[in-house]
C-alpha positions, -999 to 999 in steps of 0.1 A, spaced: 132 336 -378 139 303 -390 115 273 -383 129 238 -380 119 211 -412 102 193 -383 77 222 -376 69 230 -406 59 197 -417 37 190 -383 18 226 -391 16 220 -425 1 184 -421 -22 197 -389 -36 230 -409 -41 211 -442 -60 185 -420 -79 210 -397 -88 225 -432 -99 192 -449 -121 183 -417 -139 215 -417 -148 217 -449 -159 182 -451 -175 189 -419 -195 223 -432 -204 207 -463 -218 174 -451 -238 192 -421 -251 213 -448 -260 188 -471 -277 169 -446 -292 194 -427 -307 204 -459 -322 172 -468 -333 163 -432 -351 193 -431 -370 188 -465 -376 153 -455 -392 163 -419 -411 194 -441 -429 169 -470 -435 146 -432 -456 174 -422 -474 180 -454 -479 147 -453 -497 145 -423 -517 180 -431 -529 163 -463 -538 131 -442 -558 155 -419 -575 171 -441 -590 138 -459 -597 128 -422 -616 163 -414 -637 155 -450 -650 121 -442 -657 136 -405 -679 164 -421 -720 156 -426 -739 180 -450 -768 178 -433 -755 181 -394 -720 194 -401 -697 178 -370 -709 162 -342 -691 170 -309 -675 138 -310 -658 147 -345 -653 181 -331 -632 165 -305 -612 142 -325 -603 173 -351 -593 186 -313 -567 157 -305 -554 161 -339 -546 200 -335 -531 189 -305 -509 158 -311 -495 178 -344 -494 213 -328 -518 231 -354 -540 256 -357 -577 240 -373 -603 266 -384 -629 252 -408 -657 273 -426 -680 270 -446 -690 283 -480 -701 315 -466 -671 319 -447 -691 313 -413 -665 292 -385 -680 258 -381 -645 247 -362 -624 265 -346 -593 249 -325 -579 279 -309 -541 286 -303 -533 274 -276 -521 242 -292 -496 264 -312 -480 278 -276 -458 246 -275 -448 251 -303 -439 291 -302 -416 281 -269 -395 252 -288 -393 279 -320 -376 304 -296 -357 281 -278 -343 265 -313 -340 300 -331 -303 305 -319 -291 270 -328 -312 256 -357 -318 291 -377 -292 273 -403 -315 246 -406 -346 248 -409 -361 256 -447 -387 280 -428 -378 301 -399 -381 291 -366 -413 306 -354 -430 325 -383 -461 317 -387 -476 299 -415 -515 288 -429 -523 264 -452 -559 262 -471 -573 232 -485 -606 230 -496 -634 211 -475 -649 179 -498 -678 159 -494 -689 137 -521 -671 153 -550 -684 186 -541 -666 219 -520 -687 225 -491 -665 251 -472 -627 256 -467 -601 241 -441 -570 262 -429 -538 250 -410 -517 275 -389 -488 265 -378 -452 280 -369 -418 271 -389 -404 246 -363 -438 224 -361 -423 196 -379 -393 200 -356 -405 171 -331 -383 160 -301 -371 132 -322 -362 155 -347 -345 182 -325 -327 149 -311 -313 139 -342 -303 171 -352 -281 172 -321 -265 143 -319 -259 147 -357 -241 179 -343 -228 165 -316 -208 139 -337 -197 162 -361 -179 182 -332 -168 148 -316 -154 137 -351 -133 170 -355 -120 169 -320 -108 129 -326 -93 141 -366 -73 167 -350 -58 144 -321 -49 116 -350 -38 141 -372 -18 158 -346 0 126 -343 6 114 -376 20 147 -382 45 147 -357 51 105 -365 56 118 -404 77 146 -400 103 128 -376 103 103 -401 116 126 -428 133 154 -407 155 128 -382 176 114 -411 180 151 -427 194 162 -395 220 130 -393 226 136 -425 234 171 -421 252 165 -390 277 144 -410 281 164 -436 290 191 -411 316 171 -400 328 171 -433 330 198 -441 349 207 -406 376 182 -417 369 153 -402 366 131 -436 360 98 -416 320 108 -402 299 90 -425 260 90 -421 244 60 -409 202 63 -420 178 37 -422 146 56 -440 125 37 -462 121 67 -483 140 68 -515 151 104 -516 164 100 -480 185 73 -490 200 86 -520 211 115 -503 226 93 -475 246 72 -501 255 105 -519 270 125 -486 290 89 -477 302 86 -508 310 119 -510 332 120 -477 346 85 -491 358 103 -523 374 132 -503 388 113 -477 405 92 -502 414 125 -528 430 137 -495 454 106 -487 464 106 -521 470 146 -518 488 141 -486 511 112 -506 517 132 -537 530 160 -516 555 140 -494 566 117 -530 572 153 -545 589 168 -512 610 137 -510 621 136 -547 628 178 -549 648 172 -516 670 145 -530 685 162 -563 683 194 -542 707 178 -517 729 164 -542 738 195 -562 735 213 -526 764 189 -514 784 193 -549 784 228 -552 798 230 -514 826 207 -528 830 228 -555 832 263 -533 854 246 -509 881 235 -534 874 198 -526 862 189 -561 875 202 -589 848 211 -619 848 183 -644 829 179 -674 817 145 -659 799 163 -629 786 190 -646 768 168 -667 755 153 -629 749 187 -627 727 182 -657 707 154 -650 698 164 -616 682 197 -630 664 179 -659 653 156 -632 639 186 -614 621 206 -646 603 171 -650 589 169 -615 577 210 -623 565 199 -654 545 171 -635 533 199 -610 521 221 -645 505 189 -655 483 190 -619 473 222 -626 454 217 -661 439 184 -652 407 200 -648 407 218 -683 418 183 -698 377 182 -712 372 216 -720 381 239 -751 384 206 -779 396 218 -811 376 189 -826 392 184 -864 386 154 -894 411 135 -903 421 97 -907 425 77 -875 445 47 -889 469 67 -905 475 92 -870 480 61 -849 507 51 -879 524 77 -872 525 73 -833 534 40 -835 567 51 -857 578 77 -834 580 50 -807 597 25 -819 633 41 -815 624 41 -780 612 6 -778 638 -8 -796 666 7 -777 647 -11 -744 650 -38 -763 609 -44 -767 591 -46 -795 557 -23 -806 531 -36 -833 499 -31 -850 468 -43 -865 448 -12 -877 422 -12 -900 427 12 -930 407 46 -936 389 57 -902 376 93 -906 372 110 -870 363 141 -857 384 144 -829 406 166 -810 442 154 -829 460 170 -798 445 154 -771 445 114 -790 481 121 -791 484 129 -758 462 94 -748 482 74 -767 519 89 -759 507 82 -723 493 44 -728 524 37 -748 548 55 -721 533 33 -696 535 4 -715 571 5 -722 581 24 -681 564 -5 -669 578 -28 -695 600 -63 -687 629 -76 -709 615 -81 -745 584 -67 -740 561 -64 -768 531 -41 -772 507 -43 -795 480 -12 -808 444 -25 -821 422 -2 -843 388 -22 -852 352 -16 -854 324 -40 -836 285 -27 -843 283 9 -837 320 12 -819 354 23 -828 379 9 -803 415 11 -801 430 -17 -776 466 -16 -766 480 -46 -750 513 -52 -734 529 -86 -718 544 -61 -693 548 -60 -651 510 -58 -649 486 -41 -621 478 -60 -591 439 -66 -584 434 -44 -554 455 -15 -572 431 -19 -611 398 2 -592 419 32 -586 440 36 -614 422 62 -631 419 84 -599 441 110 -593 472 113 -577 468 74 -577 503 52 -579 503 15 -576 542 19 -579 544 37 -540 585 35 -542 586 60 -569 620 53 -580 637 74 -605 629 50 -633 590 48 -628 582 82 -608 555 102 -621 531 125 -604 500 96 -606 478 121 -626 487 101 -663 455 77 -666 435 102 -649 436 130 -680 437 96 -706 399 89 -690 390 126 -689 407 127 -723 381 102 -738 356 107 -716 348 142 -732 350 124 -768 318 108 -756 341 76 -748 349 50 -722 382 33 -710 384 0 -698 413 -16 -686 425 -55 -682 454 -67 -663 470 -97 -644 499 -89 -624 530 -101 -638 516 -112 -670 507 -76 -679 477 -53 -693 454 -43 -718 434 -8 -724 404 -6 -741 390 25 -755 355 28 -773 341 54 -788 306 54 -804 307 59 -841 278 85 -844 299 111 -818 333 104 -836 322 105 -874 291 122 -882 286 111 -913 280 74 -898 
């Protein structure tokens, strides 16, 4: 059976208190019982001992006790609850108190021996004689014995004390357990309320609905992360899934189109209208090349997420590969009419996946010249600052627009939404680039005005890219 966070917490936090109170409880009434008890015990020794001098100055050798002295040793017996028997050095009685000052005494014993038995360093009514010797001027003349039970120095102010003490104790537990009952509940609402919201939007979710987002206030940290987390979260899929939703009705709408086209050309064809021409085969062409790149765009989808994994890291000299880059491209630049250049430093060794550099710069120099305006000129930067390689490619070109440059590196993304034939793409370019060098250890960061155009900036830390630094 399953047990809500809430519970849990409020009988965790009530047991360990309940726990921490008796023990503290058990402990302290045992300590202090204990020293109570020893202090109340030396009390009555005390007041034997003073006795006992009492009895010796009260003694005469020649007439022994007077019946006044007798009668004082009597109130003593009394008011302390002791048995007095004093003889001489023959053992003869020359005092005797009797016990019926001890029958008190024997009553309160009984009537404690159920609640104080824990207490008491000698048990409530056994019986107990003391013997101090009876001295008069420096010399033993006879011998004095006490009797008393255990709980004679267990007075009515004692027995008082001891009660209350008890009493308190029991008071004190009942009042812990109310206060921690309550700061149980107050703590465990304050951590499992936002879980549940939290866990209510994240159900929602999860059920589609990619607009819930939690709203917590907690003052505890982990609460909060885990707030910001599920919100951004939703944000992320929310926004993966308008840029799904867009990808899929761009593609739909550009398959339809050169579908349509040879659809309504080969109908032509079959009904004798047109006549097969060299000329509209080669339409035929273009509108089929058109469609094996929006495939190939599709493929591209599909290995997006293995764009970090399996490097096939190799040495080799960076200036010279970006060389060789930059030659393959100008044919294409100069037949736009732009211009490419370059300002590399010589000799920098790499270890680096060749493969997938290519593939970052063919893309950043693709987009460069797609997005390109008449005369553009682009320019590739290899230098080193501190502990950095970074590779800069700048272009006076169309530019991105400010509230389009925080999302161009997500997927799917487009700032160009009209996706005409010229700059169509499936929005997924920049996103494998920052994967790309991302899993070199590196970071891209990118620059742009609209209309006056943009620069990349890629950095990669020496001591990843050339071990030998």
């Amino acid at each position: 059976m399953k047990i809500s966070l809430m519970k849990k917490l409020s009988i965790g936090f009530l047991v360990t208190a309940l726990g921490s109170i008796l023990i503290a409880t058990l402990v302290s009434n045992y300590m202090i019982g204990k020293k109570f008890n020893n202090y109340l015990i030396d009390e009555h020794k005390t007041k034997i001992d003073k006795i006992a001098t009492i009895i010796d100055g009260l003694y005469d050798e020649q007439t022994g006790f007077s019946d006044s002295n007798k009668e004082e040793i009597l109130r003593y017996s009394s008011a302390e609850e002791l048995y007095i028997e004093i003889k001489d050095l023959n053992e003869a009685v020359i005092f005797n108190s009797g016990s019926s000052n001890l029958q008190n005494t024997t009553m309160m014993g009984s009537m404690m021996n159920s609640m104080m038995d824990n207490f008491s360093a000698i048990k409530p009514g056994e019986y107990t004689e003391d013997n101090y010797p009876l001295i008069k001027n420096n010399q033993e003349m006879g011998s004095i014995v006490f009797g008393y039970y255990g709980t004679s120095f267990l007075n009515t102010g004692a027995l008082t004390f001891k009660m209350t003490l008890n009493q308190s104790f029991f008071v004190s537990i009942f009042i812990a357990l109310i206060f921690g009952l309550i700061i149980s509940i107050f703590l465990s609402k304050q951590i499992s309320s936002p879980l549940t919201k939290v866990t209510i939007t994240a159900n929602r979710v999860r059920n589609g609905d990619l607009e819930a987002r939690s709203h917590v206030t907690s003052k505890t940290k982990e609460i909060v992360d885990l707030n910001v987390s599920i919100n951004y979260l939703a944000a992320t899929l929310q926004s993966q899934e308008l840029l799904r939703k867009r990808l899929t009705s761009d593609m739909a709408h550009e398959l339809r189109t050169p579908l349509t086209n040879l659809k309504s050309h080969i109908e032509a064809l079959l009904d004798k209208v047109w006549q097969p021409t060299e000329e509209m085969l080669k339409s035929f062409y273009e509108e089929i090349q058109r469609l094996i790149k929006l495939v190939e765009g599709l493929n591209d989808i599909a290995k997006l997420e293995q764009t970090n994994l399996n490097l096939n890291k190799s040495q080799f000299n960076l200036s010279l590969e970006l060389e060789k880059i930059i030659t393959s491209f100008e044919p294409l630049y100069n037949n736009s009419d732009s211009k490419i250049y370059s300002n590399l430093i010589p000799n920098v060794e790499v270890l680096m996946d060749k493969d997938k550099l290519k593939q970052v710069m063919y893309n950043l120099l693709s987009n460069s010249l797609k997005y390109s305006k008449i005369n553009e000129e682009v320019l590739l930067t290899l230098k080193s600052e501190n502990d950095s390689i970074i590779i800069e490619v700048k272009d006076n070109g169309i530019g991105i627009s400010e509230k389009d440059l925080p999302f161009i590196f997500e997927r799917f993304y487009r700032s160009d939404k009209s996706r005409d034939k010229t700059t169509g793409g499936t929005g997924i370019g920049l996103t494998i680039v920052k994967s790309i060098v991302e899993s070199h250890k590196g970071i891209i960061n990118v620059d742009s005005t609209l209309g006056l155009g943009s620069t990349f900036v890629l950095t990669f830390p020496k001591s990843v890219l050339n071990p030998d630094k």
